[in-house]
C-alpha positions as CSV (number, residue, x, y, z in Angstrom):
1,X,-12.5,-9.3,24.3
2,X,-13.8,-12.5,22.8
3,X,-14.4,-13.1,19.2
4,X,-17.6,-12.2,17.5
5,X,-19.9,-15.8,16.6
6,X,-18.6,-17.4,14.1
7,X,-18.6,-20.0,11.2
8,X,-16.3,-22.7,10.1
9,X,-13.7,-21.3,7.6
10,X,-13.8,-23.1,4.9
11,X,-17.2,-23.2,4.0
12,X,-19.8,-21.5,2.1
13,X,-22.3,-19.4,4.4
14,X,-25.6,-18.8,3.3
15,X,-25.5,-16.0,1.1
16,X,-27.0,-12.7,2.0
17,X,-29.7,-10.6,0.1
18,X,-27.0,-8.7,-1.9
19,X,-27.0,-6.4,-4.7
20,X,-26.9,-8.2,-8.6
21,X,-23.5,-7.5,-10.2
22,X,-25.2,-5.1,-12.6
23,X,-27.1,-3.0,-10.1
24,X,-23.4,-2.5,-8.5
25,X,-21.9,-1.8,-11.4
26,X,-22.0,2.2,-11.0
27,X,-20.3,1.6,-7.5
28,X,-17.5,-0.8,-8.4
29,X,-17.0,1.7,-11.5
30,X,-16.5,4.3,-9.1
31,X,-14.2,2.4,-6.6
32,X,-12.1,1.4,-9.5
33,X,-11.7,5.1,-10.7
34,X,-10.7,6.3,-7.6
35,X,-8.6,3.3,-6.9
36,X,-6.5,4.2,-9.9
37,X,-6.4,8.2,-9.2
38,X,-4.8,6.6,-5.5
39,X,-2.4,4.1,-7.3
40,X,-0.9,6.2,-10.2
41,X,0.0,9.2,-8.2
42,X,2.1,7.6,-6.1
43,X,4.6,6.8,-9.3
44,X,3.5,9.3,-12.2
45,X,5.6,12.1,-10.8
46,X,8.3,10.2,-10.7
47,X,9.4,10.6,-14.5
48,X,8.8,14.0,-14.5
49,X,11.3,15.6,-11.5
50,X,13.6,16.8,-14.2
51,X,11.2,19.3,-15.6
52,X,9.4,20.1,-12.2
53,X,13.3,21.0,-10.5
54,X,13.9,23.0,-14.2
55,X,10.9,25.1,-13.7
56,X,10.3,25.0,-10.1
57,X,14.0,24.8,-8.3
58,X,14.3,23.4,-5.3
59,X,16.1,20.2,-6.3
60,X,17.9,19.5,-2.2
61,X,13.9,18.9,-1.4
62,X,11.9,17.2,-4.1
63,X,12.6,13.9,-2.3
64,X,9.8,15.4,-0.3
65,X,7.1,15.1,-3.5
66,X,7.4,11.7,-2.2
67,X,7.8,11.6,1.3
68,X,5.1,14.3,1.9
69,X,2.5,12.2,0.0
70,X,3.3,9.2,1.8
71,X,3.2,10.2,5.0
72,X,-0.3,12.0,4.7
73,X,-1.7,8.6,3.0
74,X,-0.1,6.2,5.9
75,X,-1.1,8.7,9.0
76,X,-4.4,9.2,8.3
77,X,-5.2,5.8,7.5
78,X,-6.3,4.7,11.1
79,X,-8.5,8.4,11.4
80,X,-10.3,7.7,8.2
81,X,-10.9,3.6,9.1
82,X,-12.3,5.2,12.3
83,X,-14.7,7.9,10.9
84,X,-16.1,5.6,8.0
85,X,-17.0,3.1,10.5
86,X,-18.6,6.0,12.9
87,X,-20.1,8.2,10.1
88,X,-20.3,6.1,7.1
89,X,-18.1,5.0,4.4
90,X,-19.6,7.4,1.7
91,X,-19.2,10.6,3.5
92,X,-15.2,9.7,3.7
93,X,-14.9,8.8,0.4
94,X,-16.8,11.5,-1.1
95,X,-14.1,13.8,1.6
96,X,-10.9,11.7,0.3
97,X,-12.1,12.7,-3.5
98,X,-12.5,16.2,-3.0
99,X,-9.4,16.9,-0.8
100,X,-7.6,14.8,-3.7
101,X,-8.5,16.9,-6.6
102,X,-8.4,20.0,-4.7
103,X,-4.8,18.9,-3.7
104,X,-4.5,18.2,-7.4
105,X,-5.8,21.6,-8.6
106,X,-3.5,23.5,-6.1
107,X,-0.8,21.1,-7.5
108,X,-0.9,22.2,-10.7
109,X,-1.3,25.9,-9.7
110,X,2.4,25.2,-7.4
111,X,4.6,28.6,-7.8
112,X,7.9,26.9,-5.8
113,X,8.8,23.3,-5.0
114,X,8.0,24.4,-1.1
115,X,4.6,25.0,-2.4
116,X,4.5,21.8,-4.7
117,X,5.1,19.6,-1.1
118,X,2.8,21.2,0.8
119,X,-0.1,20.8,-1.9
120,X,0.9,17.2,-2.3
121,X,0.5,16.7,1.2
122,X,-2.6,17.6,0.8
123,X,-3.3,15.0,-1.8
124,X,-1.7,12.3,0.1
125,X,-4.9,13.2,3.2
126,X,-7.4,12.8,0.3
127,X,-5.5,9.3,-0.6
128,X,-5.5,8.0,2.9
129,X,-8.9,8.5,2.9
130,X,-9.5,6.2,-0.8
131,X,-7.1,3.4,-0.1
132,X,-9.2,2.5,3.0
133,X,-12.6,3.2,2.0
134,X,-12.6,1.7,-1.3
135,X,-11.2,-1.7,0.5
136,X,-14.1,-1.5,3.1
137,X,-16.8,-0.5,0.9
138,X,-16.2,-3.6,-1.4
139,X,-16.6,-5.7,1.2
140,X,-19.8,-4.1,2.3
141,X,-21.1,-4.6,-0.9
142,X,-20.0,-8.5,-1.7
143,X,-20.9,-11.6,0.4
144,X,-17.6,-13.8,1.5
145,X,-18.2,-15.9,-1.7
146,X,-17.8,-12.8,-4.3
147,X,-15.4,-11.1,-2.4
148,X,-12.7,-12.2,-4.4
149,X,-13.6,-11.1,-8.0
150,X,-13.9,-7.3,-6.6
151,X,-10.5,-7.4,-4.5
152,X,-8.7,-8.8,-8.0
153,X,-10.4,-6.0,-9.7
154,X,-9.4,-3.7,-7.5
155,X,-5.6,-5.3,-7.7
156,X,-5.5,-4.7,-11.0
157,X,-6.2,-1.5,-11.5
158,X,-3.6,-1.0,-8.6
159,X,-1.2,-2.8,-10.3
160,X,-1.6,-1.4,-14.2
161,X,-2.0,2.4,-12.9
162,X,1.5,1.5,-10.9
163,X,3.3,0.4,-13.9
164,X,1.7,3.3,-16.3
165,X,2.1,6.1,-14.1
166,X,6.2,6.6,-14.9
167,X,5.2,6.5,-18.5
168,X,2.4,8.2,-18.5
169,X,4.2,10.9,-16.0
170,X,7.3,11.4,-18.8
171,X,4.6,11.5,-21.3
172,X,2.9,14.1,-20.2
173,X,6.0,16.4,-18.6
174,X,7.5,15.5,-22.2
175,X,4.6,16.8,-24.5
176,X,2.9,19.1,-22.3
177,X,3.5,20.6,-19.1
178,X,4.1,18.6,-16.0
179,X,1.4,20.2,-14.5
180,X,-0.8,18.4,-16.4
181,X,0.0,15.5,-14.4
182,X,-2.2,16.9,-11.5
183,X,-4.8,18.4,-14.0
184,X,-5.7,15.3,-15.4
185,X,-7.1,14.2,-11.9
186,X,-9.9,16.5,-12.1
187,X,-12.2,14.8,-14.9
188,X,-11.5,11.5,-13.6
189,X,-12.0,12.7,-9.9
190,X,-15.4,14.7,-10.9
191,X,-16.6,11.4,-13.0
192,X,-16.2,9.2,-9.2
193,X,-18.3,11.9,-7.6
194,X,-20.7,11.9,-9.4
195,X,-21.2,7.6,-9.2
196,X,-20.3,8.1,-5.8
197,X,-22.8,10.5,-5.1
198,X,-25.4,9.4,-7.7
199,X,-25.4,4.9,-6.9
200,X,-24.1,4.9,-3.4
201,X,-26.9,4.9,-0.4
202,X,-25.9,4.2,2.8
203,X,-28.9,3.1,4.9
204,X,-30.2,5.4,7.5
205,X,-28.2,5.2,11.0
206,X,-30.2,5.1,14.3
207,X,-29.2,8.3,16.5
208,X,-27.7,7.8,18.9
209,X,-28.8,8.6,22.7
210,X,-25.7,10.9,23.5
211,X,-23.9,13.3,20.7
212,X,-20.9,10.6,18.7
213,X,-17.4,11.9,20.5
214,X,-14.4,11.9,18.3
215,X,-11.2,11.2,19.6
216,X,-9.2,14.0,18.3
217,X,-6.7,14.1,20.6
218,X,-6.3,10.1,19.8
219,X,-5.8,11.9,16.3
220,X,-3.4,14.1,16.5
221,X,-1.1,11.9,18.9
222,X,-0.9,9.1,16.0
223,X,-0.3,11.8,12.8
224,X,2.0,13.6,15.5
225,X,3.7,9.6,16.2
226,X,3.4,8.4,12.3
227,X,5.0,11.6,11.0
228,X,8.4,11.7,12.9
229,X,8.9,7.9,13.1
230,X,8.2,7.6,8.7
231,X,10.0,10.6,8.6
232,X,12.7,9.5,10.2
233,X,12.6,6.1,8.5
234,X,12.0,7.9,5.0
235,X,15.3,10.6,5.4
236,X,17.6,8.9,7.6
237,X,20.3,7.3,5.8
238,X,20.0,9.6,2.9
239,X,19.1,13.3,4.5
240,X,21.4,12.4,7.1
241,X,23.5,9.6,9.1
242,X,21.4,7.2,11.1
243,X,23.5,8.1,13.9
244,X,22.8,11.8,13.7
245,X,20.8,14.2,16.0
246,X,18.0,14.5,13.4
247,X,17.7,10.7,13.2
248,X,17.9,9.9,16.8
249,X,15.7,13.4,17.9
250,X,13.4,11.3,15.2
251,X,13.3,8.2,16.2
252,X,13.2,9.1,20.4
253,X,10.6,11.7,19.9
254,X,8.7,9.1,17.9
255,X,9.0,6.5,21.0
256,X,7.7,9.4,23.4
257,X,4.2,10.1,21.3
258,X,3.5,6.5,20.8
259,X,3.4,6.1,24.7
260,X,1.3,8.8,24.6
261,X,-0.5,7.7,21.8
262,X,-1.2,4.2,23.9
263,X,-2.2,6.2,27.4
264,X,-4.5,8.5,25.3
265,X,-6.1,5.7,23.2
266,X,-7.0,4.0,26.7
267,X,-8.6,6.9,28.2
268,X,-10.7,7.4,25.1
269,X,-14.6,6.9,24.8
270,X,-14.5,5.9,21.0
271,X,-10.8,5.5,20.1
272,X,-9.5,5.8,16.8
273,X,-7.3,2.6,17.3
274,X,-9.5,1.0,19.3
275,X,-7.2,-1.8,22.2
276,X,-9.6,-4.6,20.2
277,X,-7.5,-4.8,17.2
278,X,-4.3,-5.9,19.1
279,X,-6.3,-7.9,21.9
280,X,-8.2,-10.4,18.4
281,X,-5.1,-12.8,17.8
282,X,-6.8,-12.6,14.0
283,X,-6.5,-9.2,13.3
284,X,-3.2,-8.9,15.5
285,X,-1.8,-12.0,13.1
286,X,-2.7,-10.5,9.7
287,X,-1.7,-7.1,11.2
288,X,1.9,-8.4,11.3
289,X,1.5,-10.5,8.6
290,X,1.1,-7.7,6.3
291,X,3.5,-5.5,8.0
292,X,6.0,-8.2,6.5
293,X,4.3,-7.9,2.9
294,X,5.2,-4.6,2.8
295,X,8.6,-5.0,4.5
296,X,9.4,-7.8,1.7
297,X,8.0,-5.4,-1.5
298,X,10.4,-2.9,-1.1
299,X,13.1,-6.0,-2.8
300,X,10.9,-6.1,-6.1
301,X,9.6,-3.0,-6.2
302,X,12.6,-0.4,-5.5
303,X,15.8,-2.5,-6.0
304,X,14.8,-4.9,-9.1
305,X,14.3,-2.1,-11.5
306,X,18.1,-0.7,-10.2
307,X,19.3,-4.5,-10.7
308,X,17.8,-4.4,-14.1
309,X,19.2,-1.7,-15.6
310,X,22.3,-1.8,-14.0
311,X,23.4,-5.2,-14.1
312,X,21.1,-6.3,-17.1
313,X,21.7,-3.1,-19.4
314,X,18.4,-2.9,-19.5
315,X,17.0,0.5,-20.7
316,X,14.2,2.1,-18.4
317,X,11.1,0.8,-20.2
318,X,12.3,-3.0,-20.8
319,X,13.5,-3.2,-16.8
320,X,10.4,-1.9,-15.8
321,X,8.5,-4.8,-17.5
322,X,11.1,-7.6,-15.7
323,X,8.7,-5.8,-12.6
324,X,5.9,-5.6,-14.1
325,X,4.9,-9.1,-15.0
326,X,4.5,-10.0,-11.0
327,X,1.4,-7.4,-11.6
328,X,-0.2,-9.6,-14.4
329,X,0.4,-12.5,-12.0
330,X,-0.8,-11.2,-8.8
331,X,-4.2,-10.3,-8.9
332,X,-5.2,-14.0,-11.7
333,X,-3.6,-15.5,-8.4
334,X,-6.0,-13.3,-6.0
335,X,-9.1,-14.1,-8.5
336,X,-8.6,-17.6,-7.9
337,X,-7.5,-17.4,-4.6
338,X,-11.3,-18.5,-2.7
339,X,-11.7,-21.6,-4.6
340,X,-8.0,-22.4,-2.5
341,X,-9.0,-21.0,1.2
342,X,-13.0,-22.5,0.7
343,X,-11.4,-25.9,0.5
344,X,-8.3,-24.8,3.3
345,X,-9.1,-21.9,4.9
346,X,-8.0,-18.2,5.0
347,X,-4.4,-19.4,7.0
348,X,-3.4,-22.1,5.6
349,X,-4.2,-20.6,1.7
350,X,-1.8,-17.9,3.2
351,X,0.7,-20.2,4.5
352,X,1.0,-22.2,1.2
353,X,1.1,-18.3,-0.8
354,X,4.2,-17.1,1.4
355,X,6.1,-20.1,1.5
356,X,5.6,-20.2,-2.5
357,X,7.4,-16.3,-2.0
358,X,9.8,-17.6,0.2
359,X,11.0,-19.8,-2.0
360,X,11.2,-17.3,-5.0
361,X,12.7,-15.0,-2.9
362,X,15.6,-17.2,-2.2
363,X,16.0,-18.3,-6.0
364,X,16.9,-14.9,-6.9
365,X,20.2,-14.4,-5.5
366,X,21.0,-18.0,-7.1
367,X,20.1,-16.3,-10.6
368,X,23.4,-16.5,-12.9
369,X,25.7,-13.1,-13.4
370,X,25.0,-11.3,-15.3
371,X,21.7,-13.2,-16.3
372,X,19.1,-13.0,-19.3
373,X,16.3,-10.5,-18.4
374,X,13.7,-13.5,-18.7
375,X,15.5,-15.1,-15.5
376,X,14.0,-12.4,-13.1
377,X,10.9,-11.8,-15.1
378,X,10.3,-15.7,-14.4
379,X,10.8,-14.9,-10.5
380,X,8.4,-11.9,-10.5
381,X,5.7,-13.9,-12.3
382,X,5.9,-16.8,-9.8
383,X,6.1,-14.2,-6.8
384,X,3.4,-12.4,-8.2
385,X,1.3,-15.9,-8.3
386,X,2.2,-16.9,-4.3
387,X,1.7,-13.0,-3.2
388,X,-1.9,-12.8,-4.6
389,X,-2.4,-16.1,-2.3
390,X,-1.1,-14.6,0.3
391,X,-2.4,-11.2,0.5
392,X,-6.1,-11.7,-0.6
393,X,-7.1,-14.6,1.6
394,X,-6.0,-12.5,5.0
395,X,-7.6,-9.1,3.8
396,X,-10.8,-10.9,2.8
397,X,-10.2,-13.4,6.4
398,X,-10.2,-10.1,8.1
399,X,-12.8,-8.6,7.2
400,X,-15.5,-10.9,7.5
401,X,-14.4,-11.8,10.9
402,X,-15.6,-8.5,11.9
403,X,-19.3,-6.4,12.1
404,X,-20.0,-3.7,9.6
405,X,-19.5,-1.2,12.4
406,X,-15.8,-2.5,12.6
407,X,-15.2,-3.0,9.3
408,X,-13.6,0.5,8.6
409,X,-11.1,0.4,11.1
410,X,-10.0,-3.3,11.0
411,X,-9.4,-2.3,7.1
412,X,-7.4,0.7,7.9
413,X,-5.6,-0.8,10.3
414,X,-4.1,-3.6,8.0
415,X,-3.5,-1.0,5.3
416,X,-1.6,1.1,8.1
417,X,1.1,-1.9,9.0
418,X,1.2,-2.7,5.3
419,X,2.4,1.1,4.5
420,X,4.5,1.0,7.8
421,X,6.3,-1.9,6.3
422,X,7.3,-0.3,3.6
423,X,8.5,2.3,5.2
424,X,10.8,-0.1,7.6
425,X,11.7,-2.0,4.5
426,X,12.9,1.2,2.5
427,X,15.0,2.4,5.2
428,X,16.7,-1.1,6.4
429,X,17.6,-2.6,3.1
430,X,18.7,0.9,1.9
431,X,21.3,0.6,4.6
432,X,21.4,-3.1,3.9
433,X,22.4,-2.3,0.1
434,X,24.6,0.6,1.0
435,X,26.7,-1.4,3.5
436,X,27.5,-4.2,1.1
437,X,28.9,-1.4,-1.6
438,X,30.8,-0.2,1.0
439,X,32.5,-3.6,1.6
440,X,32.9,-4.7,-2.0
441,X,33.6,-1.4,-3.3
442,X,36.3,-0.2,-0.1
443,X,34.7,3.4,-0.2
444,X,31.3,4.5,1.1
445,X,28.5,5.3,-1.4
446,X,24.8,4.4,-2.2
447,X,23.3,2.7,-4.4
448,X,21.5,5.4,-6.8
449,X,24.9,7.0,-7.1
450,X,26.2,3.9,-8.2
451,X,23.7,3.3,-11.0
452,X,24.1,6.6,-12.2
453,X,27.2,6.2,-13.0
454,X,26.8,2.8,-14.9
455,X,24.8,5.1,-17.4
456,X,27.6,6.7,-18.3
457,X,29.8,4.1,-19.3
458,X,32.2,6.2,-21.7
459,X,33.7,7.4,-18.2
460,X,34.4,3.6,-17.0
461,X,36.6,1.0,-18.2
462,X,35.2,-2.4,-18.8
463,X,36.9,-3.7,-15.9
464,X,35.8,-0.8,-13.6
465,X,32.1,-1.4,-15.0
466,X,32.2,-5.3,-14.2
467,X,33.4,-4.6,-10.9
468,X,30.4,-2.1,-10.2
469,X,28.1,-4.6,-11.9
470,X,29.3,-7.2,-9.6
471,X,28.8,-4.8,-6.4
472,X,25.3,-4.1,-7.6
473,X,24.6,-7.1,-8.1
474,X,25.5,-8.7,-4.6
475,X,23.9,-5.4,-3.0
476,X,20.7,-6.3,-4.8
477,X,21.2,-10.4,-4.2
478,X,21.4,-9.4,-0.2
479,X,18.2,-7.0,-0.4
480,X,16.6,-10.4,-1.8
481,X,17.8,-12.4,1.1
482,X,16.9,-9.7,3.5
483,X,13.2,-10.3,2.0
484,X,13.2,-13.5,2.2
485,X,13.7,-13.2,6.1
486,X,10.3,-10.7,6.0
487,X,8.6,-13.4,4.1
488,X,9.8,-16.1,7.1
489,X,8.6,-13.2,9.8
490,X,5.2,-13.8,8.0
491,X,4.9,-17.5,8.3
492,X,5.8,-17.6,12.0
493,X,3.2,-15.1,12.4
494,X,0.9,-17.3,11.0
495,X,1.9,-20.8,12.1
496,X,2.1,-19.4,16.0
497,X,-0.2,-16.4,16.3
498,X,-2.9,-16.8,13.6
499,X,-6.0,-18.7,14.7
500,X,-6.2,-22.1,12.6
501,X,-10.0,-21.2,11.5
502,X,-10.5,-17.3,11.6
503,X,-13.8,-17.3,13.1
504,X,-16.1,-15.7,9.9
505,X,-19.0,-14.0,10.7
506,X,-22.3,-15.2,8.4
507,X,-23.1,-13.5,5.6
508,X,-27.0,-13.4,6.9
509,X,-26.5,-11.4,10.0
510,X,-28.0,-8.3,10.6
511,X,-23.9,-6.7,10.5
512,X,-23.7,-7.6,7.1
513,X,-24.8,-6.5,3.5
514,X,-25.7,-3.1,4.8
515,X,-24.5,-1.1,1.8
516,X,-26.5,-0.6,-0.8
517,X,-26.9,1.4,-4.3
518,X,-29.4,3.3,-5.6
519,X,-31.1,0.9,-7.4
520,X,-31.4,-1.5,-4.2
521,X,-33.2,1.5,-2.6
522,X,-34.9,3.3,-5.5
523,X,-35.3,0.1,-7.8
524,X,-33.5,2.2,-10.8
């Protein structure tokens, strides 16, 4: 399939008739509230598993808050990208909010952990159906030029709710009740209806000569897919050996849907991963390219905070600011990110961003032991920096290479290899970090067992706790490395497979600007 017409990729189109910032304001309000509920309830819980197991039991499974969530968010992703481009983006969102603060409400209402998972799950199909949707309707709503300002926004209210929702979740379980930590979702979730439903107009479709087929069998063959391959990334390794029956029954039965996945997909009228956005060497290339973001991520975001406390001292709070700082960093870097790619284009503005992370990447296992805390801090602010100028020019690239009609599912499927990424990431340098304990340490173990036990150094001699430091510290130094061969994935993608212009559609055509809010269409 060839490429829609295109523009040079560097410069400024004509702008579009477009909504004034203020008239949008009511819409971008809403996207940013929902954007948060999406962000921080994928870490509050986290603080607050002591109290849920105390009241709820159930401790062998409440790995599961986390892995049920996930894999609702990361397999309905495509179905959702697919729907809002078929049936509009404000009938999924307005679905995504009310199956996320019904999830949250039933949440809250939980009587045994097997309960509690199942209810999250349910939350995790409303979130699939936010993450996407918010990112597609944004760019509805902003021409090429101002697409940046609302993708920072949007980054960092990602990023803050991220870093708040541990605190805000021991807060809470501390205080009040953990249930509360669901509860609260209901205001804020009522407050986005409402501006959803209120300031955001869709204009009216033209029917269509024969009745809109959905692929549901194209449906249920990538949830069916998507759930045993991230469930047998996510618990393999920890639930049981890679090598085991569960892990192998996982991973082959996995291998058998995803042909089946491809051979139903081609027989389909109106697929829900339609063969286009493989066959587009842009989409294909930023795809991949984010599949290694999220492959590299799980280094900072899962092993620094361990490296921190561990081999730092840190306590809790201080090593989750050495992480936090890249999230002040990242989306100042995104906001400045289109005066870069209008003067160099989308690829090579992502080239310069991920060699910047590359380099990073590969400074941190060179950082003295046992270190100040300012020495990673410094790292996470300059990765922070190159990753906003590496993630924002693709998604924005991407998305303005494509028709309103496509828009949705070109979205969703970037989202999708992002989260898939993560997943891969989790799972390899888990083993990564596990099988360099095992060789320093001459005895297997992991690496949470480990840093539980450096909290309890009455129990440890100071040579014994150097020793462990030292293990945890290459473990973590590897993990880095490991990342920095994501981040290297990511710039072949780009220098071989990544066009060297993406080929922009114009802001003026009929495709674009097609969003509006109420007081476009009412003049309010």
């Amino acid at each position: 399939m060839t490429e829609p017409s295109t523009t040079r990729a560097g410069a400024d189109p004509a702008p579009a008739p477009s909504p004034t910032a203020a008239r949008r304001g009511p819409v971008v309000a809403a996207l940013m509230i929902t954007m948060g509920l999406a962000a921080i309830d994928g870490t509050i819980v986290s603080t607050a598993v002591p109290q849920i197991v105390g009241d709820l039991g159930g401790l062998s499974a409440f790995s599961w808050l986390f892995s049920g969530y996930l894999l609702a968010v990361t397999v309905t992703l495509p179905v959702y990208g697919k729907l809002s481009d078929t049936f509009g983006r404000k009938p999924v969102l307005i679905t995504g909010v009310v199956l996320f603060v019904a999830g949250s409400l039933l949440c809250a209402g939980a009587w045994n952990m097997a309960s509690l998972i199942a209810f999250r799950v349910v939350q995790g199909f409303g979130g699939g159906a936010l993450q996407g949707t918010i990112q597609t309707i944004a760019a509805d709503l902003y021409p090429l030029k101002e697409r940046p300002k609302i993708q920072a926004k949007l980054s960092s209210v990602w990023a803050a709710c991220s870093v708040a929702g541990p605190a805000a979740g021991g807060l809470l379980a501390g205080y009040a009740d953990w249930r509360w930590i669901f509860l609260v979702n209901l205001p804020v979730g009522l407050v986005a209806l409402w501006l959803i439903g209120r300031h955001l107009v869709e204009p009216a479709r033209a029917t269509p000569r024969e009745r809109v087929r959905i692929d549901w069998a194209g449906a249920l063959a990538i949830f069916a897919t998507g759930a045993l391959l991230l469930t047998a990334l996510v618990q393999g390794g920890v639930a049981w050996p890679w090598l085991s029956a569960p892990s192998l029954g996982l991973l082959g039965g996995a291998a058998a849907l995803a042909a089946v996945t491809v051979a139903v997909e081609r027989r389909a009228a109106e697929p829900i991963i339609p063969g286009w956005v493989w066959r587009r060497r842009t989409i294909s290339a930023v795809n991949l390219a984010l599949g290694a973001l999220g492959l590299l991520m799980v280094a900072p975001t899962v092993f620094l905070p361990t490296y921190a406390q561990s081999v730092l001292g840190l306590g809790p709070i201080a090593a989750g600011f050495v992480l936090s700082v890249m999230t002040l960093s990242w989306p100042v870097s995104a906001a400045f990110a289109n005066r870069v790619y209008t003067r160099i284009g989308f690829r090579l503005t992502a080239i310069l961003g991920i060699s910047g992370a590359l380099l990073v990447l590969l400074a941190f296992p060179l950082l003295p032991f046992p270190g100040e805390p300012w020495q990673p801090a410094l790292l996470m602010l300059l990765l922070g920096a190159a990753l906003g100028l590496f993630q924002l020019p693709l998604i924005v690239g991407v998305q303005s290479t494509v028709p309103y009609e496509e828009r949705g599912t070109t979205t969703a499927s970037v989202l999708f290899c992002r989260q898939v990424g993560q997943s891969v990431g989790a799972a390899l340098f888990g083993a990564l970090a596990n099988a360099v304990l095992a060789g320093r340490l001459g005895t297997d173990g992991d690496l949470d067992t480990l840093a539980r036990a450096l909290d309890e150094p009455a129990s440890l001699t100071a040579e014994a706790m150097d020793h462990l430091r030292r293990a945890v510290d290459a473990a973590v130094d590897y993990v880095f490395v490991g990342a920095a061969g994501a981040a290297v994935l990511a710039l072949l993608v780009l220098l071989t497979l990544a066009p060297r212009r993406f080929p922009v559609l114009e802001d003026g055509t009929p495709h674009d600007d097609r969003l509006r809010t109420t007081a476009d269409t009412h003049g309010d």
